[in-house]
Structure formats: structure tokens, C-alpha cells
NUDRENSE-364482 format. One record per residue (C-alpha): residue number from 1; residue in one letter; y, x, z. Coordinates in Angstrom, 2 decimals. Layout:
# residues N
NUM | a | Y | X | Z
...
# end
This chain:
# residues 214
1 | x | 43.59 | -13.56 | -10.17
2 | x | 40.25 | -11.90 | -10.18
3 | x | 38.81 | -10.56 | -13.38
4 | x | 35.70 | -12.03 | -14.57
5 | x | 31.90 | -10.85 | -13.84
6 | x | 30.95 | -10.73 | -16.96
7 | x | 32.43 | -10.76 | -20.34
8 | x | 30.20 | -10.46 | -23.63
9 | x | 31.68 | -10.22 | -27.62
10 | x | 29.38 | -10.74 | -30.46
11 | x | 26.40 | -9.61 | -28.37
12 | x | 23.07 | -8.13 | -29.72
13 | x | 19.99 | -8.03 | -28.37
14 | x | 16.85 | -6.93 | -30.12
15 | x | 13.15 | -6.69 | -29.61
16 | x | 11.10 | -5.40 | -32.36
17 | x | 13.84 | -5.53 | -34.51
18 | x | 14.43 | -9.17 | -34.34
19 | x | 17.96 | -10.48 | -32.82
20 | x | 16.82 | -12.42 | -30.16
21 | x | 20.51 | -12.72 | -29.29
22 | x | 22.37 | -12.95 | -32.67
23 | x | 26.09 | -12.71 | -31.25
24 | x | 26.96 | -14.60 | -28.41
25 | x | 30.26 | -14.60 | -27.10
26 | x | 31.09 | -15.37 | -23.08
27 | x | 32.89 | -14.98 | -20.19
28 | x | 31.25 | -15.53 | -16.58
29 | x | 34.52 | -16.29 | -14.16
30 | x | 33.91 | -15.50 | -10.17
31 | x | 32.21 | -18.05 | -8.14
32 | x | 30.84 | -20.28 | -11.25
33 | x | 27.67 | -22.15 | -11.91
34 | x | 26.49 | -21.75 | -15.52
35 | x | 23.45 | -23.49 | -16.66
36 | x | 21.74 | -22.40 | -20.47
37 | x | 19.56 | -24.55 | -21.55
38 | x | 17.46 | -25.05 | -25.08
39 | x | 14.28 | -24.88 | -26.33
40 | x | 11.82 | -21.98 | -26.31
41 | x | 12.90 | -18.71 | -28.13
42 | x | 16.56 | -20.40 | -28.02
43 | x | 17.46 | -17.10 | -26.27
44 | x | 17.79 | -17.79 | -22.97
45 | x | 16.05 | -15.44 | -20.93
46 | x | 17.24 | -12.72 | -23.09
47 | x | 21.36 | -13.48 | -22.14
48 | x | 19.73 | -13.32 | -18.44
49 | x | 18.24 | -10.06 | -19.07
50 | x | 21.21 | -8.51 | -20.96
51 | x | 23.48 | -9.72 | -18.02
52 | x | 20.93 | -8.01 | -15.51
53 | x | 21.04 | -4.90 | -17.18
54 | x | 17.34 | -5.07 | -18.24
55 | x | 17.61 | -5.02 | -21.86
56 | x | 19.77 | -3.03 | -24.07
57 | x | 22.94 | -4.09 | -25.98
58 | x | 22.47 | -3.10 | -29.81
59 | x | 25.62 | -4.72 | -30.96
60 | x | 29.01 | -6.16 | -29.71
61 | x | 30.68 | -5.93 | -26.95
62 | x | 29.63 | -6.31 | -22.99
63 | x | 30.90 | -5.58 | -19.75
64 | x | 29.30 | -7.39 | -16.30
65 | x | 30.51 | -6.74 | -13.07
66 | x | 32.74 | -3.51 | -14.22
67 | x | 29.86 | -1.94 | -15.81
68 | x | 29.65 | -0.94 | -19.78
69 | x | 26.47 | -2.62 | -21.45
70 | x | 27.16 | 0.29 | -24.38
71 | x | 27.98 | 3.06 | -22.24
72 | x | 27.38 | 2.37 | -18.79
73 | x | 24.66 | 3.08 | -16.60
74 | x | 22.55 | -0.23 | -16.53
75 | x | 20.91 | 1.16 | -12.96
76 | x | 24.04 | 0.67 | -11.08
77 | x | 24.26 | -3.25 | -12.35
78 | x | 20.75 | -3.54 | -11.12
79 | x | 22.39 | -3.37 | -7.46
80 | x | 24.77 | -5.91 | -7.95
81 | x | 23.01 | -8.74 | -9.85
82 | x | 20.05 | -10.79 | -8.17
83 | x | 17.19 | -11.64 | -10.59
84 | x | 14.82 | -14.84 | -9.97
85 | x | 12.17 | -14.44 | -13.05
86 | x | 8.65 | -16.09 | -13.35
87 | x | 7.27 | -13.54 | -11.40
88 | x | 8.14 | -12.36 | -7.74
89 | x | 7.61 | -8.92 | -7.07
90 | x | 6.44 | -8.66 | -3.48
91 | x | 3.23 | -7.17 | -2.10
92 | x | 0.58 | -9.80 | -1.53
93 | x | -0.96 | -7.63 | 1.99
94 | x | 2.42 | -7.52 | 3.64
95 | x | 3.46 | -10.69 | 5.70
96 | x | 6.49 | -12.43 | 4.29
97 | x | 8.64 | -11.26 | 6.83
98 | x | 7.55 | -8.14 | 6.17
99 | x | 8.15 | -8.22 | 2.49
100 | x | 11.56 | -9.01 | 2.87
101 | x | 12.16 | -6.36 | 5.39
102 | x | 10.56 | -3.25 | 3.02
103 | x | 13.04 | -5.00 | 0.30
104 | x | 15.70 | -4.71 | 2.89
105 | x | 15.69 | -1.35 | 3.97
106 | x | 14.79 | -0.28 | 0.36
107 | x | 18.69 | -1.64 | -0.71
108 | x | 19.98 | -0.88 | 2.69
109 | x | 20.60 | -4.28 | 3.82
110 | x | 20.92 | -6.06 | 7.25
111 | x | 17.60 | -6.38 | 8.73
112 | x | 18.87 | -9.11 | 10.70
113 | x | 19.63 | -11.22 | 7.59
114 | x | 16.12 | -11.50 | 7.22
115 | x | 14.68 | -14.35 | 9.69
116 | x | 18.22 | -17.01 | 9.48
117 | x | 17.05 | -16.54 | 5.08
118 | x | 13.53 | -17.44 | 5.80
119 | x | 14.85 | -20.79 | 7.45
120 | x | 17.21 | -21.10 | 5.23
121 | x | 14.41 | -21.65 | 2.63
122 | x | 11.88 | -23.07 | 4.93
123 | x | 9.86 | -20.48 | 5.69
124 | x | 10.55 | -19.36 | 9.52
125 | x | 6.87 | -20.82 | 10.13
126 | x | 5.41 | -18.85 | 7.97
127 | x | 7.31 | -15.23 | 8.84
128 | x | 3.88 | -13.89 | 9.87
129 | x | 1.67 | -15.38 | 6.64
130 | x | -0.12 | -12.92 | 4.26
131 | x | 2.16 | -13.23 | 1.12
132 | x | -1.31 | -13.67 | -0.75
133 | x | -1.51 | -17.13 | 1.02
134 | x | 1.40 | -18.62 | 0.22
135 | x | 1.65 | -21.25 | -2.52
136 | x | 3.58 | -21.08 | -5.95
137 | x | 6.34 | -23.15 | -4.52
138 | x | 6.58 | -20.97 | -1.54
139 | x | 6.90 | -17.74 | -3.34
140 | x | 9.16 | -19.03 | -5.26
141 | x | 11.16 | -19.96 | -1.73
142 | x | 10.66 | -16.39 | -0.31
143 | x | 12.37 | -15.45 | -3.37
144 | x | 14.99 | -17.24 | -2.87
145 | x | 14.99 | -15.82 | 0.68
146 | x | 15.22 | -12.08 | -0.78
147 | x | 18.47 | -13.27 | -2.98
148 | x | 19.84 | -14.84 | 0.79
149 | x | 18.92 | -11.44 | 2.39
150 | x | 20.32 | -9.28 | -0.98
151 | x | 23.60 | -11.41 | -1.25
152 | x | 24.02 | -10.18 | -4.53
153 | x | 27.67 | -10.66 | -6.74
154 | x | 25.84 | -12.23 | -9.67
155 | x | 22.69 | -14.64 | -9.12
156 | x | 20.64 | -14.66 | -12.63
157 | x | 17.90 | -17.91 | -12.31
158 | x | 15.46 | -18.23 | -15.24
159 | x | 13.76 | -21.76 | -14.91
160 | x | 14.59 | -21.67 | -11.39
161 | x | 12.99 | -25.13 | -10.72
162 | x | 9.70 | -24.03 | -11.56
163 | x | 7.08 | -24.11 | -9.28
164 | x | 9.11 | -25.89 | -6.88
165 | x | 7.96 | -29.63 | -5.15
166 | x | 10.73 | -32.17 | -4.86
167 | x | 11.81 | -30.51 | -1.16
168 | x | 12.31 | -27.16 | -2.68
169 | x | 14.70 | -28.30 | -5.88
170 | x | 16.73 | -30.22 | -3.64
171 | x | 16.62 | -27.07 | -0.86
172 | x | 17.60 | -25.23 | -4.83
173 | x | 20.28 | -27.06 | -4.99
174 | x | 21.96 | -27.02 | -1.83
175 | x | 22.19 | -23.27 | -1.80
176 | x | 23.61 | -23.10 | -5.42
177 | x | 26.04 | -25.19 | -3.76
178 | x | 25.99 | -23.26 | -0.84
179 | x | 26.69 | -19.79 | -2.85
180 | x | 29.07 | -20.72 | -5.40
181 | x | 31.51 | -21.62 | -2.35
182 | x | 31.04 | -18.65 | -0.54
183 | x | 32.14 | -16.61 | -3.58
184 | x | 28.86 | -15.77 | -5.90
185 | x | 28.24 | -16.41 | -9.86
186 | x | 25.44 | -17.76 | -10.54
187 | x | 23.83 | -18.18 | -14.55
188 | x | 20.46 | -20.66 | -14.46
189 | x | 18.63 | -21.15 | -17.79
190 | x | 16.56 | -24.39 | -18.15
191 | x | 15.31 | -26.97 | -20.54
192 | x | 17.21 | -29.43 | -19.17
193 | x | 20.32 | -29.25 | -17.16
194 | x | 20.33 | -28.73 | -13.45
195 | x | 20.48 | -31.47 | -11.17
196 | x | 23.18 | -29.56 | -8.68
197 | x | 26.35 | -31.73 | -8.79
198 | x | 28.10 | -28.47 | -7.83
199 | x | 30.54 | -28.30 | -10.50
200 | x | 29.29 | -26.18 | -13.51
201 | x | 29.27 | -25.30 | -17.02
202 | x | 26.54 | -26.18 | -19.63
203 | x | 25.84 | -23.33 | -22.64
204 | x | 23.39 | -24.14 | -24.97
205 | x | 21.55 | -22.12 | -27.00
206 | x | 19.77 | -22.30 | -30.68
207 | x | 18.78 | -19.42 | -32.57
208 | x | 20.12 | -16.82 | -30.45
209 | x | 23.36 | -18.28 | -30.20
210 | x | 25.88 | -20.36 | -28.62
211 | x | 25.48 | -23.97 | -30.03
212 | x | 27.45 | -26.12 | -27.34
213 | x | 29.40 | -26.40 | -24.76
214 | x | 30.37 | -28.97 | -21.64
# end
């Protein structure tokens, strides 16, 4: 049996002092979809950054994908966990092809990964486009595309449907689908649970901790 991809005790997070995770307690088995939803401030965002390594633990216990949260070094997790935030970092003068190939080579992945992800997410016509040109919704796709190209062991998704037309949160859904089965864990935060019928669990958040769960 494999051992999970993340496991957190009692986890702390603070910012300015205040626990904006008051002690949550998890464990993230392989190839899962979670999905934490709750209102604004619930905490969501911050479990996502905590699991990405991008904010400290002050308290408790955490370990995701072998690494310490106390005593590890946070850098390594970066490389194994694929963020999706509100914001894409690409550079608007590079084409999107070209955007995902800089990312590429940057992480040493396969170059040729890069043009069957951009048709994965719907893209392939627009390979050659000026990043700058490309709509909300399709930033949010070549996004997606750099997770496809990055194949990372942990997917981290904070309000993954946003930005996204009807096309693109079904074209969401099929590849949570889609990774799940070919081995990946994925944790989504949202208001409202996802629409993915892959099977999944449901956390929900109040207050910086765990309130429910289904």
C-alpha cells in the first residue's frame, strides 16, 4: 500500500499573528480528489498554500509528499506539487507555446509534452498567440496546459472554475477525471462543491478549521 501525500496534525498557519489555520487535521491518500469548500476567510487557500510549501507551519504536525513542513526544505516540495492560483504567472510577450516551453526547460521537462497539452485544453489554435491576447478563460486553460506539461504528484486548484465559460469547466472536469486515474492527488477549494462526478471527498472549512466531512 502506498503511503499518503500528505498528512497534517493540528496544523498552524499564521499571518500577522492571526491563525488563519487553527489546527486542522488530514490525510491526502494517492490518486484522490479532495474538494474544500466554505465561505471567505474559512481557510481555504491557506491549507492550499501550506500543502504547496508556500507558507510556513507554526504549529502541529505536517508532512506532504515525504517532505517535513517543520524541518524540511519547502523548495524541494515546490517541484513536486502543481499550483493553479488566481493569477498565472507567464510572460504576456511570449506566445503561448512559447510560455510553456521556457516553463519546460526551466523544470527540465519534455518539450514534446508541450503541443498534445495545448489540445488537450483547447488551445493548439492558438500555440502562436501573444499570451497578452488571450482571454481570462484561456489563461486560465494554458494553465491548465502547464500542470499537463509539469505532471506534477500533487495538483493544488484554488477556485479552479473561475474564469472559465461552460466549455472550459466541463474540459475542468474531464481532466480531474482524467488525472486522478492516471495516478495524481488533486485538492480543489471552492464555494460550492465541484461538479466532477469523479469520485471525491468534500472538507469543509469554518474558522480555520475542519467543520465537515462527506
Amino acid at each position: 500500500m502506498n503511503p499518503p501525500v500528505a498528512e497534517l496534525e493540528e496544523a498552524v498557519v499564521l499571518t500577522g499573528g492571526f491563525p488563519v489555520l487553527a489546527g486542522v487535521t488530514l490525510v491526502l491518500e494517492p490518486a484522490t480528489l479532495t474538494v474544500v469548500v466554505g465561505a471567505n476567510g474559512a481557510g481555504k487557500t491557506s491549507l492550499l498554500r501550506l500543502l504547496g510549501g508556500l507558507d510556513p507551519l507554526a504549529r502541529g504536525r505536517g508532512v506532504v509528499a515525504g517532505v517535513d513542513l517543520a524541518n524540511g526544505d519547502r523548495r524541494l516540495l515546490r517541484r513536486r506539487v502543481g499550483w493553479l492560483g488566481h493569477e498565472g504567472s507567464f510572460y504576456d510577450d511570449l506566445s503561448v507555446a512559447e510560455n510553456l516551453r521556457f516553463a519546460a526547460r526551466a523544470l527540465r521537462r519534455p518539450l514534446e509534452d508541450v503541443a498534445p497539452a495545448l489540445a488537450r485544453v483547447g488551445l493548439a489554435d492558438r500555440a502562436a498567440t501573444a499570451t497578452r491576447r488571450l482571454s481570462a478563460g484561456q489563461r486560465r486553460r494554458l494553465a491548465l496546459a502547464w500542470l499537463l506539461v509539469r505532471r506534477p504528484e500533487l495538483w493544488l486548484l484554488d477556485e479552479p472554475y473561475a474564469s472559465l465559460d461552460d466549455a472550459g469547466r466541463a474540459l475542468l472536469d474531464e481532466l480531474l477525471v482524467d488525472v486522478v486515474a492516471a495516478g495524481a492527488t488533486v485538492v480543489a477549494s471552492a464555494h460550492d462543491p465541484l461538479r466532477s462526478t469523479q469520485s471525491r471527498r468534500t472538507l469543509t472549512l469554518a474558522g480555520g478549521r475542519v467543520v465537515g466531512e462527506s
